[in-house]
C-alpha positions as CSV (number, residue, x, y, z in Angstrom):
1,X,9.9,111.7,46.6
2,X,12.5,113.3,50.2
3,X,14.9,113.4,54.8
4,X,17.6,114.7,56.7
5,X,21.1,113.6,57.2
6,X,22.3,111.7,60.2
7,X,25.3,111.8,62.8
8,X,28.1,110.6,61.2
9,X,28.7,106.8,60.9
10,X,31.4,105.0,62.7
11,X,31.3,101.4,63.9
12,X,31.7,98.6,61.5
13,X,28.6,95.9,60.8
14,X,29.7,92.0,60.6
15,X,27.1,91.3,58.8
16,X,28.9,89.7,55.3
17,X,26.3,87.6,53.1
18,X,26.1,84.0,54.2
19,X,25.9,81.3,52.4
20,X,22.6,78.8,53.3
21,X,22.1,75.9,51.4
22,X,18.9,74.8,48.7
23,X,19.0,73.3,46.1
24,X,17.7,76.3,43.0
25,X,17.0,76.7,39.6
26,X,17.5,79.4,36.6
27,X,15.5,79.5,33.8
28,X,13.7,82.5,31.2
29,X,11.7,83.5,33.3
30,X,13.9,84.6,36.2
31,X,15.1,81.5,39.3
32,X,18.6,82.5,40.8
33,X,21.8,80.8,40.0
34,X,24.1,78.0,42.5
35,X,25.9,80.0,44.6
36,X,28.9,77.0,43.9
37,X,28.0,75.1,47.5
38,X,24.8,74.2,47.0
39,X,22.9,77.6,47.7
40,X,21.2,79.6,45.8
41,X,21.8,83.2,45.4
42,X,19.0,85.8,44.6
43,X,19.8,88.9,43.4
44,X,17.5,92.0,44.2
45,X,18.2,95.3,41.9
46,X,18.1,99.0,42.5
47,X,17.9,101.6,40.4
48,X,18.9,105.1,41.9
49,X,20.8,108.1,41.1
50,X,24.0,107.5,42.4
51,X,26.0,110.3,40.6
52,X,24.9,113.8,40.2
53,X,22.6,116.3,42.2
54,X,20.6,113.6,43.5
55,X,22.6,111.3,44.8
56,X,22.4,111.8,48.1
57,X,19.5,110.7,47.9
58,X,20.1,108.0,45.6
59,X,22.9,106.9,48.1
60,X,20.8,106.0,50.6
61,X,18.7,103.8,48.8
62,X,21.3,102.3,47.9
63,X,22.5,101.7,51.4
64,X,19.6,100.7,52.9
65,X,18.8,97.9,50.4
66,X,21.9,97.0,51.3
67,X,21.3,96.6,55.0
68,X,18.3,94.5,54.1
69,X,20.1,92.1,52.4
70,X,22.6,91.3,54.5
71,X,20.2,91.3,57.3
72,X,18.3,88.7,55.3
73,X,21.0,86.7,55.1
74,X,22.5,87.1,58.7
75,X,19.0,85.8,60.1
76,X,18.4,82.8,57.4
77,X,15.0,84.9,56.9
78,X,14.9,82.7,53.7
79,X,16.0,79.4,54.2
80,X,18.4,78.2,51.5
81,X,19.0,81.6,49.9
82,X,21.5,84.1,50.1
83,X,20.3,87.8,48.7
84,X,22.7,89.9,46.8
85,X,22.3,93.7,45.8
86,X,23.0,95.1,42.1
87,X,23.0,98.4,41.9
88,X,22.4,100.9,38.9
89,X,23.4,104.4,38.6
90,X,20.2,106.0,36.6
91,X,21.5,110.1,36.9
92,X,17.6,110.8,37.5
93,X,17.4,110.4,33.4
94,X,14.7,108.4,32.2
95,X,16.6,106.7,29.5
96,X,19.1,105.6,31.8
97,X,16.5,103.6,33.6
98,X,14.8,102.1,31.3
99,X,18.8,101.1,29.4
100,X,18.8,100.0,33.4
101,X,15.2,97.7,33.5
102,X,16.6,96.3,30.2
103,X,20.2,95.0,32.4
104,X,17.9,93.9,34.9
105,X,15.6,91.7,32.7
106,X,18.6,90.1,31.3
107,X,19.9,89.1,34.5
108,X,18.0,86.0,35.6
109,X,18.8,86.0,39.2
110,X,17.6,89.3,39.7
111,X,14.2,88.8,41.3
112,X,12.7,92.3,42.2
113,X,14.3,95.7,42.2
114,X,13.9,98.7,44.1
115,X,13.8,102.2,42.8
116,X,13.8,104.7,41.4
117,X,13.8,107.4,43.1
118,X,12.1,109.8,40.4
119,X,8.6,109.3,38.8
120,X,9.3,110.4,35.6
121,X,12.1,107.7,35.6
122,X,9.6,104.8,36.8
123,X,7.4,105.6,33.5
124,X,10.3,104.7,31.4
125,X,10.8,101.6,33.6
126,X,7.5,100.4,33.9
127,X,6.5,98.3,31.0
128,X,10.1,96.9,30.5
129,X,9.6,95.1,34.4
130,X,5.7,94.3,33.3
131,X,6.4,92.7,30.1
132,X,9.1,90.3,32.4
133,X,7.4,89.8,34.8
134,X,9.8,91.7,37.5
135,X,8.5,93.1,40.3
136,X,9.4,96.3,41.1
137,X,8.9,98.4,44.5
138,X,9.8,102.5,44.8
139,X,10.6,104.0,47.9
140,X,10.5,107.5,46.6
141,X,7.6,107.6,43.4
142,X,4.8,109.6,44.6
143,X,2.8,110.5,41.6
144,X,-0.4,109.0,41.4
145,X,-0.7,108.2,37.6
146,X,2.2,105.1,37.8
147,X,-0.7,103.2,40.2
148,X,-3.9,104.5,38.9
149,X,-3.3,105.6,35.5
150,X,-3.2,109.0,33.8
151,X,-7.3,109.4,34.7
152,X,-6.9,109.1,37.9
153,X,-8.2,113.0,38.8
154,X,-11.0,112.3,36.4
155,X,-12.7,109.2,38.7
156,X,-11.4,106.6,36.2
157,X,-8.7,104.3,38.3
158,X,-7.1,102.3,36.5
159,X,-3.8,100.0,37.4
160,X,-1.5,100.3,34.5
161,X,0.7,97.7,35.4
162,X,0.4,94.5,37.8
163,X,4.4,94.7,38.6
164,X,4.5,97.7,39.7
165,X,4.5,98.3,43.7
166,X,5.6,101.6,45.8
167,X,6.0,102.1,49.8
168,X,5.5,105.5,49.6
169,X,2.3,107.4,49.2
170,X,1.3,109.6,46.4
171,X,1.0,113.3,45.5
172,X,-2.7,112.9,45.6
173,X,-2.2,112.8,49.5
174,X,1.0,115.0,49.7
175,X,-0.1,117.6,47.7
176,X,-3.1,118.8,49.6
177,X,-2.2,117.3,53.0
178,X,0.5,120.4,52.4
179,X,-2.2,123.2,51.2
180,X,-3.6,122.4,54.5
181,X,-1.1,123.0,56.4
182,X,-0.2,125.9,54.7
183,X,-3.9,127.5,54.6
184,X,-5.5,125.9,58.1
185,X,-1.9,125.7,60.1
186,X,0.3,128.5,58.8
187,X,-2.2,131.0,57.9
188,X,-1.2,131.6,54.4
189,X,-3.7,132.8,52.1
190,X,-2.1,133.7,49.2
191,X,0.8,131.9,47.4
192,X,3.2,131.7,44.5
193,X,3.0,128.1,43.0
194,X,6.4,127.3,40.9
195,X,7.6,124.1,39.5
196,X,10.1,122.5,37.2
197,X,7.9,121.1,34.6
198,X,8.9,117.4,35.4
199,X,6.5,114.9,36.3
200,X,6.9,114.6,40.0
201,X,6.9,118.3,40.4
202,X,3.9,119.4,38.1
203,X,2.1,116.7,39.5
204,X,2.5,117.7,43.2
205,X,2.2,121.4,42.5
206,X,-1.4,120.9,40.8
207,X,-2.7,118.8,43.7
208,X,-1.4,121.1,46.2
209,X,-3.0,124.5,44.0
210,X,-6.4,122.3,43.6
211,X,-6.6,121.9,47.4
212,X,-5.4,124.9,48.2
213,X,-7.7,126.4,45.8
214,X,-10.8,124.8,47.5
215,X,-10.1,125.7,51.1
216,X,-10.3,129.2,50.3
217,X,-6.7,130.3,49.2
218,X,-5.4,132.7,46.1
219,X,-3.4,131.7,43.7
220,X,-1.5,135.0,43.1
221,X,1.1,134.0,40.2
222,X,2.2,130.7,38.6
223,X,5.5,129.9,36.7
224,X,7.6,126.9,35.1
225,X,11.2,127.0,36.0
226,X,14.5,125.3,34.1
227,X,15.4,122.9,36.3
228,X,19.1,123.0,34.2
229,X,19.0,126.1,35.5
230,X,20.4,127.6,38.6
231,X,19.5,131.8,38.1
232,X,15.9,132.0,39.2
233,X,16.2,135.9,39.8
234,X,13.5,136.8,37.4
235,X,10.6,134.6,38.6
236,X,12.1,136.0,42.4
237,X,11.6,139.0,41.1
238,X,7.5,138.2,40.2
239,X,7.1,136.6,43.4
240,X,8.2,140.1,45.4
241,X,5.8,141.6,43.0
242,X,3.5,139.3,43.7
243,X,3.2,140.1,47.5
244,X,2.2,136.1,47.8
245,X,2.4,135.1,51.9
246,X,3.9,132.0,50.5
247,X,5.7,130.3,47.6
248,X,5.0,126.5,47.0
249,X,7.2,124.5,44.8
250,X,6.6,121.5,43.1
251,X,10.1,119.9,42.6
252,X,13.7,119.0,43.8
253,X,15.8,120.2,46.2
254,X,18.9,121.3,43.7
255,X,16.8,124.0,42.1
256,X,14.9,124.8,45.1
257,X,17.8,125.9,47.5
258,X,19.1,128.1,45.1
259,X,15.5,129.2,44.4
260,X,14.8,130.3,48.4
261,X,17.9,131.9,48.5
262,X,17.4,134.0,45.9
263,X,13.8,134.9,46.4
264,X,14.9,136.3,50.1
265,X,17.9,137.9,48.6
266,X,15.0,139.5,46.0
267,X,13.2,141.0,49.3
268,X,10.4,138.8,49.7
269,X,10.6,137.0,53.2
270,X,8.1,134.8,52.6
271,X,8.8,130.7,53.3
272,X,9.3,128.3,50.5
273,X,7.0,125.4,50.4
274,X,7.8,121.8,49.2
275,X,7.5,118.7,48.6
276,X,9.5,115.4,49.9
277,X,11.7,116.2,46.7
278,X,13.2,118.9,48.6
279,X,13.6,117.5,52.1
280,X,17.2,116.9,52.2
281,X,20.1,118.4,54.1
282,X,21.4,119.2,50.6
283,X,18.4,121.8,50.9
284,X,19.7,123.7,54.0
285,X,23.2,123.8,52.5
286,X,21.7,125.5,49.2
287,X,19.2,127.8,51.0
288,X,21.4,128.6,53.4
289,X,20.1,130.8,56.3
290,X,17.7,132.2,54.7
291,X,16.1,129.0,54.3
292,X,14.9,129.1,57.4
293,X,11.5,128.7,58.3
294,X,11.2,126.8,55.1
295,X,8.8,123.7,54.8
296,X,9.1,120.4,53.5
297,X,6.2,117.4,53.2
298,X,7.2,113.9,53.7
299,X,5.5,110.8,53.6
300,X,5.7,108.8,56.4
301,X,6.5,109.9,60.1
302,X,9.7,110.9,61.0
303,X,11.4,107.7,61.1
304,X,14.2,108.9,63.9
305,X,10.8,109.1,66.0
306,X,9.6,105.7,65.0
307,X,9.4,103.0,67.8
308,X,9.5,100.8,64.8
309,X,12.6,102.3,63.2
310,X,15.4,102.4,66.4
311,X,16.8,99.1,64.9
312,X,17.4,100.5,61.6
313,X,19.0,103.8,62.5
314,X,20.7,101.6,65.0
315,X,22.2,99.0,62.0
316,X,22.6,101.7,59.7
317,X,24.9,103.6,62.2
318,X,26.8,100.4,63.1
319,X,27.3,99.2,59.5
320,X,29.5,102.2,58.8
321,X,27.7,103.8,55.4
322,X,29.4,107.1,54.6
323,X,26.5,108.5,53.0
324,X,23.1,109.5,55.5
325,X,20.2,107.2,54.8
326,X,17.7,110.1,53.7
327,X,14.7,110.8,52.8
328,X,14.3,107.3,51.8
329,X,15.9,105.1,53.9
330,X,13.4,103.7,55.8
331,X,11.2,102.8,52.8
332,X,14.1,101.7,51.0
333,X,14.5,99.3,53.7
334,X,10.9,98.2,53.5
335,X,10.6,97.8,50.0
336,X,13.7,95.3,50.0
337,X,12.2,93.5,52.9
338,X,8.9,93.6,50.9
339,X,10.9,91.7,48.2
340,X,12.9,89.3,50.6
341,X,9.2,88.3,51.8
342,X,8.1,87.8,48.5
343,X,10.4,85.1,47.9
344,X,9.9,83.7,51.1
345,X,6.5,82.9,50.8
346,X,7.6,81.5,47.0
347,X,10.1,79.2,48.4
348,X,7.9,77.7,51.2
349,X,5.0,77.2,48.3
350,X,7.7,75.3,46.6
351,X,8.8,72.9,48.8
352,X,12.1,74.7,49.6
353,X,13.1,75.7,46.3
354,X,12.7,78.7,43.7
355,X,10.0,77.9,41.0
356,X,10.9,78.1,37.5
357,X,8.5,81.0,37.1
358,X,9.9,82.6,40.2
359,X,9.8,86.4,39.0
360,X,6.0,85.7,38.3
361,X,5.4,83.9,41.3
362,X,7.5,86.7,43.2
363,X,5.0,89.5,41.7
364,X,2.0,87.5,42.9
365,X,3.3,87.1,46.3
366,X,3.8,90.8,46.1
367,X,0.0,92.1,46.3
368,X,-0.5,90.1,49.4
369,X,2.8,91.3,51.2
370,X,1.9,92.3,55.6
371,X,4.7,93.2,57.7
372,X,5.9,95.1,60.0
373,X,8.6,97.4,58.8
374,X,10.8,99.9,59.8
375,X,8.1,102.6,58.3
376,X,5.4,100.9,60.0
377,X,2.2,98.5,58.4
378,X,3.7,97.7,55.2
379,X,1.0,96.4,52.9
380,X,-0.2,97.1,49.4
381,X,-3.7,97.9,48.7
382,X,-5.2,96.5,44.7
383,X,-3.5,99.4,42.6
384,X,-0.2,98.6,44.5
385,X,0.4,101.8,46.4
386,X,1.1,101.5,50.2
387,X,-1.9,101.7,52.7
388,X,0.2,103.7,55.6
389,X,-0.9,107.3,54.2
390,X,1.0,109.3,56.8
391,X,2.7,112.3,56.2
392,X,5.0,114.9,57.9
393,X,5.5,118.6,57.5
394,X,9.1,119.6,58.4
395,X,10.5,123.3,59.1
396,X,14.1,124.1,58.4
397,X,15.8,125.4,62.0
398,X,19.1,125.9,61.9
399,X,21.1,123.5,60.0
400,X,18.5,121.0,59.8
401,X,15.0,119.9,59.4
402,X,12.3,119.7,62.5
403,X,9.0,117.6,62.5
404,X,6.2,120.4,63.2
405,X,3.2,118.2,62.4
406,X,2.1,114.4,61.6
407,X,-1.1,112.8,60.3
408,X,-3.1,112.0,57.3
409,X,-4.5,113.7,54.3
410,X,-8.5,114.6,55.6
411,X,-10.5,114.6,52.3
C-alpha cells in the first residue's frame, strides 16, 4: 500500500461524461448496456475504503478513477463508448469485498474494477473476479503471494489467478529496498520490527527483517500489535528497553501514528520505519511532532516530481476533489487507464463494437497492456505485477512528507 496530501482544490473541471455513439451488446458474460442514444456505456468498478480510518486513502482512488473516466470520455479515447465509475465502500474488511466482487459480477456492464486498496481484502476478492472472468487492477496491493502464490519465498512462482493485475510493486521489493536504506543509508544497526498481524503488514515486516537480517543488522526485539487497538505503551515500553537504533513497522498508518507518538513519549528517540501503508498526511497528524524524522517507503517516484504526472496533479486540482489524491492517486489513475485501454484494443478487434465475451476478452487484452502513464511505463510482466519497480523513501519534516531517496530494489 501509501502519499501526501495536496494544496487544497479549487477550480471546477468541465469534464461531464459524453455520450459517443456504437452500436453494443450485454450478455452473461459481461458487454455494457445502450446508453438510450445509440452508445454504449461501460462501467469500470472500484472497490476502496471510503468510510473509516482508511479512507483517505480510499478517497483518492476513488477520485482518480474518476478523473480517468471522464478524461476517457472527454477525448473519445474509445470510440463509441462512454465509461462510467461505480464505486464500493469495502471499510478495509475482507468480507465487505468480496459481498463487493459479488455486486460487481452481477452487474454486466461492469468491465474491470480497480481496487482494493488492502491485500488482505484482494484475497477475498480474487477468485470471485477469476471465476467471471473480471479483470481486476490494484493500485495499492503490494504483497507478493496475490501474483505468485503463497510459495513464492520458497522458489516456487506460481500465478494464482489470470484476472488478477496490480500497478504497484510488491513487498518483495519494498521490504528490503527499506532495510537498505535503513542499514546502508541511515546507519541503523539494530531495530525493533512490530506489525499488526494482517497480511500486508506481516508480509512486509518479514521481507524487510530477512534483508535486514542479511546485510548485517540485529534484530533486537519483535512484537504483534492489535491493530483495534490504539494504547501501544507496553510494546513502547520494550522498545526503550530494547535500546534498538530503529523501529520498523509493518502496517497502517492509524495504528502507527499513535504508535510513534507514544514510543517518543516512552523515551526512546529513535525513528519509526514504514511501509507505503503509513505514508499519509493522516500519519503526521497522528505522530504529531514527534513524528519527525520518521520514514515511509513508497512505490513509485514521487509523483509531484514526475514529468509524466504534471497533467494529473494539474486535472486533479482543476476538477475540484475535496479529498487529496494520496498515496495512490497516480496508480489509481493508471490502473483505470489500464482498463479504458483494455477495451480499446477489444473494441477495435471487433469491428467497433463490444464482444459478447467482452470481460474475457478485456482480461486478455490486459496482459499485453504498454502505455505511458502518469506513474511512468505501465506494463504487466506474466504473473501480472507492474514492471516499473521503483521505489521512494520519504522523511516526515514538518507537517509533511519529503522524498530523501529514489531507485530500485539491488538484489
Amino acid at each position: 500500500m501509501r502519499q501526501r496530501s495536496l494544496i487544497a482544490i479549487t477550480a471546477a473541471l468541465a469534464a461531464g461524461a459524453l455520450t459517443l455513439t456504437a452500436c453494443g451488446s450485454r450478455d452473461d458474460d459481461g458487454g455494457g448496456s445502450d446508453s438510450g442514444d445509440g452508445g454504449t456505456t461501460v462501467v469500470i468498478g472500484v472497490d476502496a475504503p471510503l468510510t473509516g480510518d482508511l479512507s483517505a486513502l480510499g478517497l483518492g482512488i476513488k477520485n482518480s478513477v474518476d478523473l480517468a473516466a471522464k478524461t476517457a470520455n472527454k477525448e473519445k479515447t474509445v470510440e463509441g463508448i462512454t465509461f462510467k465509475v461505480e464505486s464500493l465502500d469495502d471499510q478495509a474488511q475482507p468480507s465487505a469485498g468480496q459481498q463487493n466482487a459479488t455486486k460487481f459480477v452481477a452487474n454486466k456492464d461492469v468491465l474491470g474494477v480497480v481496487g482494493p486498496l488492502n491485500s488482505s481484502v484482494a484475497e477475498s476478492m480474487q477468485k470471485v473476479f477469476d471465476d467471471a472472468k473480471l479483470v481486476e487492477v490494484s493500485p495499492a496491493n503490494t504483497n507478493p503471494a496475490l501474483t505468485q502464490g503463497t510459495e513464492w519465498n520458497g522458489g516456487t512462482k506460481a500465478r494464482p489467478y489470470k484476472s488478477y493485475f496490480r500497478t504497484a510493486t510488491t513487498d518483495a521489493i519494498q521490504g528490503p529496498f527499506a532495510a537498505q536504506y535503513v542499514y546502508n543509508d541511515a546507519k541503523k544497526k539494530s531495530v525493533y520490527v512490530i506489525d499488526d498481524k494482517k497480511t500486508y503488514g506481516a508480509g512486509l515486516a518479514a521481507t524487510f527483517t530477512d534483508e535486514f537480517k542479511k546485510l548485517g543488522g540485529k534484530v533486537v526485539g519483535t512484537e504483534h500489535i492489535d491493530p483495534d487497538t490504539k494504547d501501544f505503551s507496553a510494546v513502547a515500553t520494550k522498545v526503550k528497553t530494547s535500546k534498538a537504533d530503529v523501529v520498523y513497522y509493518g502496517g497502517e498508518y492509524p495504528q502507527a501514528g499513535p504508535l510513534s507518538k507514544q514510543i517518543k513519549a516512552a523515551g526512546a528517540k529513535v525513528p519509526l520505519v514504514g511501509g507505503d501503508g503509513i505514508y499519509s498526511a493522516d500519519f503526521i497528524k497522528l505522530a504529531g511532532a514527534s513524528g519527525k524524522g520518521d520514514l515511509a517507503t513508497s512505490v513509485g517516484a514521487p509523483v509531484e516530481e514526475l514529468p509524466s504526472a504534471k497533467e494529473f496533479v494539474a486535472n486533479y486540482k482543476a476538477a475540484g476533489y475535496k479529498e487529496a489524491y494520496e498515496a495512490y492517486g497516480g496508480y489509481s489513475y493508471d490502473s483505470a487507464w489500464a482498463i479504458i485501454e483494455s477495451v480499446k484494443k477489444v473494441v477495435e478487434d471487433n469491428d467497433g463494437k463490444l464482444p459478447d465475451d467482452a470481460r474475457a476478452k478485456v482480461t486478455e487484452a490486459m496482459q499485453n497492456v504498454s502505455f505511458d502513464g502518469v506513474t511512468g511505463k505501465v506494463s504487466f510482466d506474466e504473473f501480472g505485477d507492474a514492471t516499473n519497480k521503483q521505489l521512494t523513501v520519504y522523511s516526515v519534516e514538518g507537517t509533511d512528507w519529503k522524498s530523501v531517496k529514489s531507485g530500485t530494489f539491488k538484489d
